[in-house]
C-alpha positions in Angstrom: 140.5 166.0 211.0 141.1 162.3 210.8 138.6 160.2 208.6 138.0 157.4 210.3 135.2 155.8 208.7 133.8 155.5 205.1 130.8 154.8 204.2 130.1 152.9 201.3 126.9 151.4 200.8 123.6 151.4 202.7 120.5 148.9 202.8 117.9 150.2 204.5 120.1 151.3 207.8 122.4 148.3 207.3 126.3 149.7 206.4 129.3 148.5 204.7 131.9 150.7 205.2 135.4 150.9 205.8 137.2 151.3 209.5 140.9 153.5 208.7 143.3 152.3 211.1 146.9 152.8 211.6 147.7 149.0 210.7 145.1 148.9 207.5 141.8 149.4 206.5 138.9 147.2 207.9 135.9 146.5 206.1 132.9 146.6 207.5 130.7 144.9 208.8 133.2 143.4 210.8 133.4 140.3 213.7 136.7 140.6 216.1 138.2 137.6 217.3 138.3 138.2 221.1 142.1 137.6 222.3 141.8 138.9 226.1 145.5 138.2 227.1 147.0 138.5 223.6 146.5 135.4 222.2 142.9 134.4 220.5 142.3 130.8 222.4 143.9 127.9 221.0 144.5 129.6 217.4 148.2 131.4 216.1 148.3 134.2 214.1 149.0 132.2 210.8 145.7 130.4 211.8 143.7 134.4 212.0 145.7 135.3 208.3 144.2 132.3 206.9 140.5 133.0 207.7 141.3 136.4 206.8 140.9 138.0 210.3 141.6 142.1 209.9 141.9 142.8 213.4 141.3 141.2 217.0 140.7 142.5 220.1 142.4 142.5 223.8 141.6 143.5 227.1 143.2 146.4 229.1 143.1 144.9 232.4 144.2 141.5 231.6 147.4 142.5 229.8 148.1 145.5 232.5 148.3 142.9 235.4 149.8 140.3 233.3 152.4 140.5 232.0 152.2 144.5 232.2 151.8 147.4 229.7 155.4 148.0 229.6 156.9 145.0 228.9 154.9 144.9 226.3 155.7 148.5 225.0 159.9 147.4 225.3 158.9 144.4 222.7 157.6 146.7 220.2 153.5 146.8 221.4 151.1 144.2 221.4 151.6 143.5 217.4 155.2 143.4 218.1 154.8 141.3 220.9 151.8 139.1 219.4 153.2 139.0 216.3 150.1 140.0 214.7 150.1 142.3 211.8 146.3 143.7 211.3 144.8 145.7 213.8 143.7 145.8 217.5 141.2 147.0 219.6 141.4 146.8 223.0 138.9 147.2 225.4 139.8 149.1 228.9 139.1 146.9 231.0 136.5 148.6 232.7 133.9 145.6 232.5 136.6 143.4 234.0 137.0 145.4 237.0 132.8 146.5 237.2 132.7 142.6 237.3 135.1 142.3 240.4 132.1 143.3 242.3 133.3 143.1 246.0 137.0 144.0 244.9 136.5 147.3 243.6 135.7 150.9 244.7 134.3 153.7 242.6 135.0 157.4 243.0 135.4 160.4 240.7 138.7 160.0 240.2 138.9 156.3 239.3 138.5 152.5 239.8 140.4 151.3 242.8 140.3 147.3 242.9 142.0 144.4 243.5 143.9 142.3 241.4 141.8 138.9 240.7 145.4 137.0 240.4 147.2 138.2 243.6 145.0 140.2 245.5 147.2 143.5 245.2 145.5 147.3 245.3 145.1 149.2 241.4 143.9 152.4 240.4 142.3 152.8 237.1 141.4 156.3 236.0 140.5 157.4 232.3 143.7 159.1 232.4 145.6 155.7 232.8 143.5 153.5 230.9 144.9 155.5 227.9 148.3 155.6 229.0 148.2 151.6 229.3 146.8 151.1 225.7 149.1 153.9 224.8 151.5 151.4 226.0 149.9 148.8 224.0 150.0 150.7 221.1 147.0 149.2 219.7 144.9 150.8 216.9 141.7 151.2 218.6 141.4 151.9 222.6 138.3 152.3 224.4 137.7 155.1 227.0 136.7 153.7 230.8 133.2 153.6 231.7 131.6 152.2 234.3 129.1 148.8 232.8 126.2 149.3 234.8 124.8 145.6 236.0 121.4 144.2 234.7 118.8 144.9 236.9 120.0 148.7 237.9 117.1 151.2 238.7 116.6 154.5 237.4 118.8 156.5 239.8 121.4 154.9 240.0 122.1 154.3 235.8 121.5 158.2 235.5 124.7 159.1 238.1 126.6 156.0 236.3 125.9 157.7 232.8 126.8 161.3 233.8 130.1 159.6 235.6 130.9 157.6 232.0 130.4 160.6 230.3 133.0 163.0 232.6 135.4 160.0 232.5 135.1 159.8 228.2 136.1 163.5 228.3 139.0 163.2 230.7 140.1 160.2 228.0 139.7 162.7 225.3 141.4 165.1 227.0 144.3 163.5 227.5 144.6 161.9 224.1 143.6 164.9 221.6 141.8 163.9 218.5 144.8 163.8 215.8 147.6 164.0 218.5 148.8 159.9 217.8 147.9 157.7 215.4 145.7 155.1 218.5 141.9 155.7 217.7 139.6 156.1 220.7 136.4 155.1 220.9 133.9 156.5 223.4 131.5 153.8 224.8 127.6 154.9 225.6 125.8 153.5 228.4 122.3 154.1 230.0 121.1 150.4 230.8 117.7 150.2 229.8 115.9 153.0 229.9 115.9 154.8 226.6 115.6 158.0 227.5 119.0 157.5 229.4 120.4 156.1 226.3 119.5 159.2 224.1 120.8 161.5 227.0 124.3 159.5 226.9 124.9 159.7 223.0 124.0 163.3 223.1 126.6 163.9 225.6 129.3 162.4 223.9 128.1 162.5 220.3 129.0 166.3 220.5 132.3 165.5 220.9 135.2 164.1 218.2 135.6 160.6 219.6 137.0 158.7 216.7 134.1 156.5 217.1 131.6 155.1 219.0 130.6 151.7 220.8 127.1 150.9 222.5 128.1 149.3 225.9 126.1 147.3 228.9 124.0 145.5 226.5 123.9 141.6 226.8 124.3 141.6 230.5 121.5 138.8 231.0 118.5 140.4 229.7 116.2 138.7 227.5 116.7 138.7 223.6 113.4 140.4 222.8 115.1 143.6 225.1 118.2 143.2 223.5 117.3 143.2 220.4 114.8 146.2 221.1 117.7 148.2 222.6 119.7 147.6 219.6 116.9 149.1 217.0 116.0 151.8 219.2 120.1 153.0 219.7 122.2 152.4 216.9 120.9 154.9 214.7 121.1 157.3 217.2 125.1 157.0 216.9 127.1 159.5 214.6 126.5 158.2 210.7 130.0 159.8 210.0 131.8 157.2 212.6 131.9 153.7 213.1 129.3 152.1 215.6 130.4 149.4 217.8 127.9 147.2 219.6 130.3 145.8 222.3 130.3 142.2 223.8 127.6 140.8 221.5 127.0 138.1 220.5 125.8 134.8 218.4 125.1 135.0 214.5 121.5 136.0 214.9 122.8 138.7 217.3 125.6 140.3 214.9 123.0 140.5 212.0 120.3 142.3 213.9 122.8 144.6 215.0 123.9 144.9 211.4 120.2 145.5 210.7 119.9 148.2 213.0 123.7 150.1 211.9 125.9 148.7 213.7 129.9 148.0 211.9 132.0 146.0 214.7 131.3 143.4 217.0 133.1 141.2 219.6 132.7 138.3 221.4 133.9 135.6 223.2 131.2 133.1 222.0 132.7 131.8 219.0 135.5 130.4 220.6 134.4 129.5 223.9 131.7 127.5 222.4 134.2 125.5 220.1 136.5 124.5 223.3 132.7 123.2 224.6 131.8 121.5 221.4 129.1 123.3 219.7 129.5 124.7 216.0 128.1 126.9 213.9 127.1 126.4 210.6 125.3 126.8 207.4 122.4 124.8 209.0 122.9 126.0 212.3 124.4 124.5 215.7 126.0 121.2 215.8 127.2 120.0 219.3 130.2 117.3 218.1 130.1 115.0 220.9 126.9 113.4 220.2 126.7 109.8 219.1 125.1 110.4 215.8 128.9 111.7 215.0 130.7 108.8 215.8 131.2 107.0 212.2 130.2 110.3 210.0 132.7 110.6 207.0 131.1 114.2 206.1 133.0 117.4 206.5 131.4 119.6 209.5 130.2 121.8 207.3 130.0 121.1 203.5 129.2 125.0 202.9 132.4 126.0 204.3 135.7 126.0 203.3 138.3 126.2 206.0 140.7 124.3 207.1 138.8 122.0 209.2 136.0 121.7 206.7 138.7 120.9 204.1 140.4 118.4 205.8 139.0 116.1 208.3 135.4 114.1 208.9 133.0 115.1 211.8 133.7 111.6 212.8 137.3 113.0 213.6 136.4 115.9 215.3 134.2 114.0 217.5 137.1 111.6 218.4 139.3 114.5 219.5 136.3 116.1 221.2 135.2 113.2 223.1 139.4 112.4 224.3 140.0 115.3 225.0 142.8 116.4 222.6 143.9 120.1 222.5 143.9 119.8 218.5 140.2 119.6 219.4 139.9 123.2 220.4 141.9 124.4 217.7 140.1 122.8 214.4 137.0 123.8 216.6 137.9 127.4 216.7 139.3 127.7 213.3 135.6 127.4 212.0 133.5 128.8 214.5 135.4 132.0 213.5 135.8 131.2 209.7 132.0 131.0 210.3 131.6 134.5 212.1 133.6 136.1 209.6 132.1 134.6 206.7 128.1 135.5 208.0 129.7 139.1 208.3 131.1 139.2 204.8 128.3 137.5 203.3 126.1 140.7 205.3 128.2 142.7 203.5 128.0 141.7 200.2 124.4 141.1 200.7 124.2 145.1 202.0 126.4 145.7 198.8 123.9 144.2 196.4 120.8 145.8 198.2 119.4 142.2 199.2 120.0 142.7 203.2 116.6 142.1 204.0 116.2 138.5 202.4 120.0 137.5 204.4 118.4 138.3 207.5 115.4 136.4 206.6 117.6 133.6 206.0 119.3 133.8 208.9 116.3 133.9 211.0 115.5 130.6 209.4 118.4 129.0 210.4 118.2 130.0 214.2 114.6 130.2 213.9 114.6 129.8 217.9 116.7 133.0 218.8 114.5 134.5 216.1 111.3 134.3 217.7 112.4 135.1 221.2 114.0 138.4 219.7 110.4 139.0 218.8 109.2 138.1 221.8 107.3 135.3 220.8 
């Protein structure tokens, strides 16, 4: 049997591990740059090897309609094609084609939708979804599930579950444990009820996924729920795999989930938020166009040390923000993820040293908003 996790220290039920993958090791805790089409926004590889980035993520359904699965199989897979050496994980799609709403039809067999660029008529099924990121050859693929929407009632999450779970096992069925060197990672649903959450980690938990990802969570609930949903399912998840809280979220997010278990994380924030202006820091959110920037001679950041932070004033960054030059929404992006990765790290080491409870603490204080409506405050 393939290790695929390693555990190496615990705080409490906070982990620092390490992820085996076919293109390196990956410690963990991690963050994953999100890179839908193959490309993290406004940032080149060289830019990802700097900040130390071990592996990024992209999207099934994005790179399957465009520019297809195998073109980018006859240019040597999506590293060969990115030219990106670390690893990838790539989601399957399924909660850009749930999200189609109107274009899409579900049955047993599948996802039939419509393409969101041209209209034109596409059959998912867990079968093809590995196929595709077979195709893709990246490190870690996800299995199709369905992302039930906020707001779901009872009966209708518990037929969505048991359809994710048959799905996950069709995935796994057609990708044995140990027959290619892709990882796959089934994801656990259940919306929010609990009970439905237990019932869908016990139904895939008995199988040998190479790991395991939390999904539907962050889909416009409040923070005191999401955070509750996070402390109440992570430690549910197999202690021997890696735990992967899926689509989530700001700093204050990631470390909760680290509180609660959870290795990986993804999302989109970190880079979307830099192409709208507001950074993260060592003393919390900055938005760069405001006035107060205009003639500042600081660096953005003085606790951090990337590019950005080395080499140019917020004074500058406003300008470029403010007339609208793309340089802006690279220097942006270069440290909101040097930021990401560093609160990660710095949750590692912290996990490492046994003082995980006082980072969190001091995390709180710096987004001492978030933190009191994930207590429901």
């Amino acid at each position: 049997m393939t290790t695929t996790y390693t555990l190496q220290h615990q705080d409490g039920a906070a982990r620092a591990g390490i992820v085996h993958t076919a293109h390196g090791d990956i410690q963990t805790p991690i963050f994953m740059p999100v890179g839908t089409v193959g490309s993290v926004k406004a940032v080149a590889p060289d830019d990802l090897a700097a900040i130390g980035a071990p592996i990024i993520l992209g999207n099934t359904y994005h790179l399957y309609l465009r520019p297809g699965d195998e073109l980018v199989a006859r240019h040597g897979g999506l590293h060969g094609f990115a030219s990106w050496p670390g690893a990838i994980l790539t989601d399957s799609g399924g909660f850009q084609v749930f999200s189609l709403n109107s274009l899409r039809k579900i049955r047993e067999e599948g996802v039939e939708f419509r393409s969101h660029l041209d209209g034109s008529k596409h059959l998912f099924t867990p079968e093809s979804v590995v196929r595709i990121q077979r195709n893709l050859n990246s490190d870690i693929m996800m299995v199709l599930d369905e992302c039930v929407p906020y707001g779901a009632d009872y009966s209708y999450t518990e037929r969505s579950l048991e359809l994710t779970t048959r799905w996950a096992l069709r995935a796994r069925a057609a990708c044995p444990a140990g027959s290619v060197p892709n990882l796959l990672f089934a994801i656990t649903q259940g919306g929010f009820f609990k009970d439905l959450r237990t019932r869908s980690i016990e139904q895939l938990c008995a199988h040998d996924f190479d790991g395991f990802a939390i999904g539907g969570l962050s889909v416009g609930e409040d923070k005191h729920t999401l955070y509750e949903f996070i402390d109440s399912t992570a430690p549910q998840l197999p202690a021997d795999k890696p735990r992967y809280l899926m689509g989530v979220g700001t700093p204050l997010d990631i470390v909760t989930g680290i509180a609660a278990g959870i290795d990986m994380f993804d999302c989109v924030l970190p880079t979307r938020n830099a192409r709208n202006g507001t950074l993260y820091t060592s003393v919390g959110k900055i938005n760069i166009k405001r006035r107060e920037f205009a003639e500042d001679d600081g660096p953005l950041d003085p606790g951090c040390n990337c590019y950005t932070c080395r080499t140019f004033s917020r004074a500058y960054l406003r300008h470029l923000y403010v007339s609208k030059e793309l340089l802006s929404f690279r220097l942006n992006s270069i440290h909101n993820l040097t930021y990401f990765l560093s609160v990660v790290r710095q949750a590692r080491q912290a996990i490492i040293e046994g003082r995980f409870r006082d980072f969190h603490a001091h995390m709180c204080a710096i987004y001492p908003d978030e933190a009191a409506a994930g207590a429901g405050a």
